[in-house]
C-alpha positions in Angstrom: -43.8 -40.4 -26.1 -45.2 -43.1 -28.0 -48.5 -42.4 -29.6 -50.2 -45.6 -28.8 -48.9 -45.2 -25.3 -50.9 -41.5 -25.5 -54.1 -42.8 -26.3 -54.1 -45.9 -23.8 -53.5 -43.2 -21.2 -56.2 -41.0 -22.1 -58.8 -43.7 -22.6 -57.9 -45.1 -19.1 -58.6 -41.5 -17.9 -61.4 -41.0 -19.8 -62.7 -44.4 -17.9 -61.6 -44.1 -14.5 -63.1 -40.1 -14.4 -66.2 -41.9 -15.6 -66.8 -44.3 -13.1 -65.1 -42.1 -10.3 -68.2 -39.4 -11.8 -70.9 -42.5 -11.4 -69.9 -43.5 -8.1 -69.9 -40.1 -6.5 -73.2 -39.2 -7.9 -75.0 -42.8 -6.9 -77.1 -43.4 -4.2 -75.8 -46.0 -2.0 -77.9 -48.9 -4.2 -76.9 -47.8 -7.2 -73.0 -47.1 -5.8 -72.6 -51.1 -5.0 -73.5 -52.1 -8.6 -71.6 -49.3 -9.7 -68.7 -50.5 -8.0 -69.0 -54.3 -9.0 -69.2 -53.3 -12.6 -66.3 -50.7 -12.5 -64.0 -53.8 -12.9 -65.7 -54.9 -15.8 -65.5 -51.4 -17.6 -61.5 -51.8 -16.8 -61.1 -54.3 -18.2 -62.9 -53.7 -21.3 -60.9 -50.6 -21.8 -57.8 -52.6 -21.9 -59.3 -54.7 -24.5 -60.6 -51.2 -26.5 -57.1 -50.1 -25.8 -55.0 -53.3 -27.1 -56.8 -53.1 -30.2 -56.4 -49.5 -31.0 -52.8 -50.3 -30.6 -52.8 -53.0 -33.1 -54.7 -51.1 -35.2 -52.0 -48.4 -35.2 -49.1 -51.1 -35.3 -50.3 -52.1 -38.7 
């Protein structure tokens, strides 16, 4: 397994636990902001993860 491949997975776990953990423990307010920023914090992870991987490439 690559290495870079290792750490994408476990900061997309990390992230997805995370907001899985936020959701359940909202109240129903706080769960529909929750949930419209959980796309957001995706996405930002791929961008976190992208450049730990060209940071490793190097």
């Amino acid at each position: 397994m690559n290495l870079t491949s290792a750490a994408k997975g476990m900061a997309m776990g990390l992230t997805v636990g995370a907001i899985t953990y936020a959701v359940s423990n909202a109240t129903s307010h706080q769960r529909k902001k929750v949930k419209s920023n959980a796309g957001k914090a995706l996405k930002a992870m791929g961008e976190v993860a992208s450049g730990i991987s060209a940071i490793m490439m190097r």
